[in-house]
MISEFI-123980 format. One record per residue (C-alpha): residue in one letter; x, y, z. Coordinates in steps of 0.02 Angstrom, whole numbers, plus 50000, padded with zeros to 5 digits. Layout:
N
AXYZ;...
This chain:
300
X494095044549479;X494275027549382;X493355013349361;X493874995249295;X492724984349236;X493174966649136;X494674969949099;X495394954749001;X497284953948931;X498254939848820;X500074937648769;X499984925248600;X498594916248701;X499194916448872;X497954923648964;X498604937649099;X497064948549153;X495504936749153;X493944949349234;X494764962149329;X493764974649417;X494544990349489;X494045005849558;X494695024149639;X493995038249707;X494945052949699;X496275054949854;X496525037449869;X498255028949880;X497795012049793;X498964998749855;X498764986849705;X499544971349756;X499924954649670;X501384940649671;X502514942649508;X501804941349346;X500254941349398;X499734957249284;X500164971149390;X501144979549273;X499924974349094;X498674982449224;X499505000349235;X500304999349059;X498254998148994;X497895013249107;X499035023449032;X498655016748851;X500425011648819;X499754994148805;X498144988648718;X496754978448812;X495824964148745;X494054968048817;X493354979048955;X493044999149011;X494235007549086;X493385024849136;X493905042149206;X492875055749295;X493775068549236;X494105071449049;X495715076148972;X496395067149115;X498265069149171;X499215054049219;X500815052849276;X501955035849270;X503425031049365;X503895015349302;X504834998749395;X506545004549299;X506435021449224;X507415026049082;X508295043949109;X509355051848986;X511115050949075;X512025063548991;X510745078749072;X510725083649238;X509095087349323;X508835103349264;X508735099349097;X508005083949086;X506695092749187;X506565106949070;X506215096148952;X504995085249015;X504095100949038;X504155106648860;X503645086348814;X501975087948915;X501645106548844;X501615111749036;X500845128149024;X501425139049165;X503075142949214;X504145127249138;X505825135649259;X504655137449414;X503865120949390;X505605111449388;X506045119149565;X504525114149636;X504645096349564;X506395095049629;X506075104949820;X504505091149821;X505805077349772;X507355083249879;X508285084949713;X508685103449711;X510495098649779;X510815086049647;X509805093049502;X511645100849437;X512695083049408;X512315072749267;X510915059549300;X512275046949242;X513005049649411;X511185047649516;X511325032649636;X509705020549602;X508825030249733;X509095048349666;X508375040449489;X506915035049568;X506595050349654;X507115059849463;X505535046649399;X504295053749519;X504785073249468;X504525068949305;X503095058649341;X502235074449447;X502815085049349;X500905090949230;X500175088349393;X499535072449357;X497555068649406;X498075052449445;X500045045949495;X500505029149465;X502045022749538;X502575002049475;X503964997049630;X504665015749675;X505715009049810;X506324992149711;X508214987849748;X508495001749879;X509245001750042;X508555005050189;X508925022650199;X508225025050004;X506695015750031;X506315028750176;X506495042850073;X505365037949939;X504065032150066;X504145050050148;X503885058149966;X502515045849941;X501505048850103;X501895069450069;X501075068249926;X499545058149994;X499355069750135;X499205084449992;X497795074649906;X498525064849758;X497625050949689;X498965036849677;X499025020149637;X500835011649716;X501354995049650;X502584986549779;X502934971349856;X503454979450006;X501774975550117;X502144987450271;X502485002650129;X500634999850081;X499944999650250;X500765016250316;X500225027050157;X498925017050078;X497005019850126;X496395006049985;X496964990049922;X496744975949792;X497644959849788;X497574953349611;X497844934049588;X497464922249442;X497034937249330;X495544944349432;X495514955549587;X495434943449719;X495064956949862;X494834975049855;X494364988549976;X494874999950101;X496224994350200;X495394993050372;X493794982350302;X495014970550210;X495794966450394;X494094966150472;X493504954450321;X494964942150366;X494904943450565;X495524928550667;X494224922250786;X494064933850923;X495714932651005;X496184942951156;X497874946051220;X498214952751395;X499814957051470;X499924959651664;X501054969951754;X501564954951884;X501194937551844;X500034930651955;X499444910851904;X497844913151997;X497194927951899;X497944918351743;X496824902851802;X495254913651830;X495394922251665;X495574903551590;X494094897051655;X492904912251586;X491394901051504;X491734912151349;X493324904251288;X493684889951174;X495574887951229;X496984899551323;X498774899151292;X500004905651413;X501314916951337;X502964924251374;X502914928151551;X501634939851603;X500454935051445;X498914926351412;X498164923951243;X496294921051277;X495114912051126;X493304915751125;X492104900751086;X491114903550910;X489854918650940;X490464926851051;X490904946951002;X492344956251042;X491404966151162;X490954951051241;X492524945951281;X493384962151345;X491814966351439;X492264949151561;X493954950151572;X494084968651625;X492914965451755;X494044949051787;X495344959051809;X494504971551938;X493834960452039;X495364952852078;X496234969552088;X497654967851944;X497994980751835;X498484975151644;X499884981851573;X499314978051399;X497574972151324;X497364969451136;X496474961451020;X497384949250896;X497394953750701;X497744948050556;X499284956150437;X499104962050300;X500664951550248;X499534936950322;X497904940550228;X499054943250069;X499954926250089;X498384919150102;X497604925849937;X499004921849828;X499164902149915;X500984905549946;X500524897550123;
């Protein structure tokens, strides 16, 4: 769908995008990732050519492609209410079907159909944003991006966007979401990159990021009743580097360096059966992704 390759980007000699490398297949939701200022933003403006890059390829699979842009603040035209400013964002993009059809399906997609008769002047933040992504959907874009949809919401906002947002992922749309909001990306996002100091400092899907940044093999076990003599068999396994008790009922177990995951849960099951306990929980120990992105971006 899009590929990235040296992408550089100055403002009167400060540099912003130093090498960036990026790249989407089509159906992924792209959590693109980065602290403030960082180039986020210069990133998406130079997809959509509103912006000018410096050096580098940006290149679609698809020609004539579609793109549609939801930026961090959009700008509506208050005096219109939704059906006419959808109207004519219709006629702006030459939207060849059904310009009156199209609007109902942007706005039933949206949950604006109740609100699409009152002046956008009156739209709370939230009902603008969700306005932005119509419009932004609205030439059925072959690739969405959305710069901080749920910025400034409330709780209650934020979840409706988010349910929009993982709608339209479920249907197949290629999207790239901008958002400092970590656990938005990990319910609807399948990809990320974390950019930092003008390059992408990780990128991939989601799952092999966290696997990429695993903890040592850490193993936490939960028992039904506490028992210290189970607790004190489990401790002395030859595979572990440390335990830690803890709160009551837990044990967090630490392998020693080699030994696999497999390892590990292989003993302590048969640990546990031996001495005839039953675990209420058994898990291994991640990292966040909040963790991992702390991490890149040295705000640790």
């Amino acid at each position: 769908m899009l590929k990235i390759s040296g992408l550089k980007k100055s403002y009167k000699m400060h540099p912003v995008l130093l090498d960036l490398n990026m790249s989407l297949e089509k159906g992924d939701v792209y959590g693109f990732l980065g602290t403030n200022g960082c180039g986020k933003t210069t990133t998406m403006n130079i997809i959509c050519n509103i912006i000018a890059k410096d050096e580098g390829e940006i290149l679609f699979d698809v020609e004539n492609i579609k793109l549609g842009y939801l930026p961090e603040s959009p700008a509506l035209y208050n005096y219109m209410n939704g059906y006419e400013y959808l109207n004519y964002i219709g006629a702006c993009c030459y939207y060849d079907g059904d310009i009156l059809s199209r609007t109902k399906e942007v706005l039933e997609i949206t949950g604006m159909t109740k609100a699409a008769s009152r002046l956008i002047g009156g739209y709370s933040r939230g009902m603008t944003q969700r306005m932005g992504i119509a419009a932004a959907l609205y030439a059925n874009p072959d690739l969405l991006i959305l710069d901080e949809p749920t910025s400034a919401l409330d709780p209650e906002g934020r979840a409706e966007i988010m349910n929009i947002i993982g709608n339209l992922a479920e249907s197949g749309v290629t999207i790239i979401l901008c958002t400092h909001i970590l656990t938005d990306v990990e319910r609807v996002a399948n990809k990320i990159g974390i950019l930092n100091n003008g390059i992408m400092a990780v990128e991939g899907n989601i799952l092999d990021v966290k696997k990429r940044f695993f903890q040592d093999c850490v193993l936490c076990v939960r028992l039904r009743d506490y028992a210290s003599d189970v607790v004190n068999t489990l401790s002395s396994l030859d595979l572990l580097e440390k335990y830690e008790v803890s709160d009551p009922g837990g044990v967090v177990l630490y392998a020693k360096d080699g030994v696999t995951e497999k390892d590990l849960y292989t003993a302590v099951i048969k640990t546990l059966d031996i001495n005839d306990v039953l675990p209420e929980a058994i898990y291994f120990k991640r990292m966040s992704l909040e963790q991992i992105y702390l991490g890149i971006t040295s705000v640790l």
